[in-house]
N, C-alpha and C positions, 0 to 999 in steps of 0.2 A: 535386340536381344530379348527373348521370352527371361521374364522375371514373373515371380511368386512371392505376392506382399503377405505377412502375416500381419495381426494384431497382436497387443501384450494387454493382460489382463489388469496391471500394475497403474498401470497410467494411459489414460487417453490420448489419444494421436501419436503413439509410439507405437511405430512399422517396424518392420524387420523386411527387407528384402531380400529374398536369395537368388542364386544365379541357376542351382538345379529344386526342382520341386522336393519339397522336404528333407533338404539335408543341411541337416545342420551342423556337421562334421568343421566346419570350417571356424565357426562362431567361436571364440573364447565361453568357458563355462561360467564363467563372473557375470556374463550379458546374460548370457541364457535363463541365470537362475533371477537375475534382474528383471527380465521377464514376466515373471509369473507364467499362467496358464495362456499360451500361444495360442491364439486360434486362426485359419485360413480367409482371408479377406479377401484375395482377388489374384487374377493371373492377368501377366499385361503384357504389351510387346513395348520396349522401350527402345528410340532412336538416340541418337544427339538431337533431334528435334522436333523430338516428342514437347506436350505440353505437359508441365505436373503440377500442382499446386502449391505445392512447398517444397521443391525439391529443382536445383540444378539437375536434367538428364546426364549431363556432359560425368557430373561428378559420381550419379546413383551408376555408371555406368563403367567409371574408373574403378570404384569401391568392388561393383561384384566381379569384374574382370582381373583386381590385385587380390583382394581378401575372397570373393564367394559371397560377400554379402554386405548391404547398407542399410544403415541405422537413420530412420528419419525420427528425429525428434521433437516433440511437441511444440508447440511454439512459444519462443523468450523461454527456451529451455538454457541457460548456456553449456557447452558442453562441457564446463570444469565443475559446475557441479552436477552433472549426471556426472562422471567419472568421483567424483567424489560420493555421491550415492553408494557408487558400485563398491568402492574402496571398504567402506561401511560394512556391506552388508557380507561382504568376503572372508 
């Protein structure tokens, strides 16, 4: 599957992947503004076995195929508090 990784301006090693090039229609507006300033990192083709660095394919794969898009998170991020982050800032 062709995917479109972005950057977030906010924190380092927070990706945003999409499934269509710059749409971000899909995304909740809570991430987005979580975000900060988005910028284009890379375009990749991703399999089930593909290699990633930090990321299960199987699951970045489920993610943009359910939602349109996956959240890679910084590392020993846990995800109850980025969700609590977002909650915050909302």
């Amino acid at each position: 599957m062709q995917t479109w990784i972005y950057r977030s301006s906010r924190k380092p090693d927070l990706y945003i992947y999409l499934a269509e090039c710059d749409d971000f229609s899909k995304v909740p507006a809570n991430i987005i503004q979580s975000l900060g300033i988005i910028s284009f990192a890379m375009e990749l083709e991703i399999s089930e076995s593909s290699k990633l660095a930090r990321e299960n394919p199987e699951t970045v794969l489920h993610n943009l195929s359910k939602h349109g898009f996956h959240l890679q998170l910084p590392p020993q991020t846990p995800v109850e508090q980025l969700m609590k982050q977002l909650a915050e800032k909302s």
